[in-house]
C-alpha positions as CSV (number, residue, x, y, z in Angstrom):
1,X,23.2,-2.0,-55.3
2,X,21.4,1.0,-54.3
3,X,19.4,-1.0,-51.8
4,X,22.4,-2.5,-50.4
5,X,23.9,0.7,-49.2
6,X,21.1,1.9,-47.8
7,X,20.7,-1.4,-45.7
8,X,24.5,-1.2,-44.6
9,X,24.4,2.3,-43.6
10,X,20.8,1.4,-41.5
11,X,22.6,-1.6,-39.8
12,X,25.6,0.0,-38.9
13,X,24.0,3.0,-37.3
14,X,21.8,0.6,-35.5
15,X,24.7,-1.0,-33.9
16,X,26.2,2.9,-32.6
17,X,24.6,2.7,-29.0
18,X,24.7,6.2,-26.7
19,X,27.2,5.7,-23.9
20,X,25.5,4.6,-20.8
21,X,26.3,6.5,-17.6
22,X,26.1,4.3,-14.6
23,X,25.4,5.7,-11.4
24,X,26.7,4.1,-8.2
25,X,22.9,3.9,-5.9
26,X,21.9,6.4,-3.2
27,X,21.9,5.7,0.5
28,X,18.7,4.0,1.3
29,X,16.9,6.2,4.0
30,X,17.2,3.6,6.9
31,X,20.9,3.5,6.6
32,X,20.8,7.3,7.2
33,X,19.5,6.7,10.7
34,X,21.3,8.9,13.5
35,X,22.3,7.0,16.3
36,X,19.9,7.7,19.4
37,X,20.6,10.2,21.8
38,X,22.2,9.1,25.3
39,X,20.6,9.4,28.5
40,X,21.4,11.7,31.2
41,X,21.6,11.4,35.1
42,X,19.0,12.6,37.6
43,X,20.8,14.3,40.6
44,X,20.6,11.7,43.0
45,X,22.7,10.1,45.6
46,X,21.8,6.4,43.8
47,X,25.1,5.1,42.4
48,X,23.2,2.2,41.0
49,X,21.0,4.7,39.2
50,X,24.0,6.2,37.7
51,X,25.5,2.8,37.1
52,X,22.4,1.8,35.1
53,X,22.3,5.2,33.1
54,X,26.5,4.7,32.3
55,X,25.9,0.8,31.0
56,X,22.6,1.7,29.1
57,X,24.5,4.8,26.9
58,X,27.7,2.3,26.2
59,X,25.4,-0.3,25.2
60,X,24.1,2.1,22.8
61,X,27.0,3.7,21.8
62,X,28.8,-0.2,21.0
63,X,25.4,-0.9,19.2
64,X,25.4,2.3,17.4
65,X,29.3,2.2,16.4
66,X,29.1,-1.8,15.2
67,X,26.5,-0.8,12.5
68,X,27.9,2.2,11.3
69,X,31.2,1.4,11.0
70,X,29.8,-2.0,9.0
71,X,27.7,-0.5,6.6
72,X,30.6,2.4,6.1
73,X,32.9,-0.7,5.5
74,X,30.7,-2.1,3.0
75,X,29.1,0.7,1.0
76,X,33.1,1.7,0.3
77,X,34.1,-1.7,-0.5
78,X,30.9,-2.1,-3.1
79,X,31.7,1.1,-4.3
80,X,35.2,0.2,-5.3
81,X,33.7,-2.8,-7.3
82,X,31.5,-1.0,-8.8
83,X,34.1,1.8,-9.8
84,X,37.2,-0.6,-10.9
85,X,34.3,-2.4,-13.2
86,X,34.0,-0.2,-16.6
């Protein structure tokens, strides 16, 4: 009888687990990128020149925005899955 107790009270404090605190992951380093800096205009007379500068910074800028705003969009919508799951 004596050993049974013993055994019982071994097996149920087996079965008492430490709650587990989950952590939602860091920001990998790449996705922490800052968006290039845009160009500036030389003084010149050249509206092409200025032209090319002007399309070359809101190709960059689009580029830039479009990733951004899609990873922000996705790390909040995985972060609310992970949060509503407990």
């Amino acid at each position: 009888m004596r050993f049974l107790i013993i055994l019982s009270v071994l097996l149920l404090t087996g079965c008492i687990t430490p709650p587990v605190k989950r952590n939602f992951p860091d920001v990998p380093k790449e996705l922490m990128e800052k968006c290039p800096e845009l160009k500036e205009t030389e003084n010149t007379e050249s509206l092409s020149k200025v032209l090319t500068v002007i399309v070359d910074n809101y190709s960059e800028y689009h580029k830039c925005k479009i990733k951004v705003d899609s990873w922000a969009d996705w790390y909040k919508s995985q972060k609310e899955i992970f949060e509503s799951v407990k």
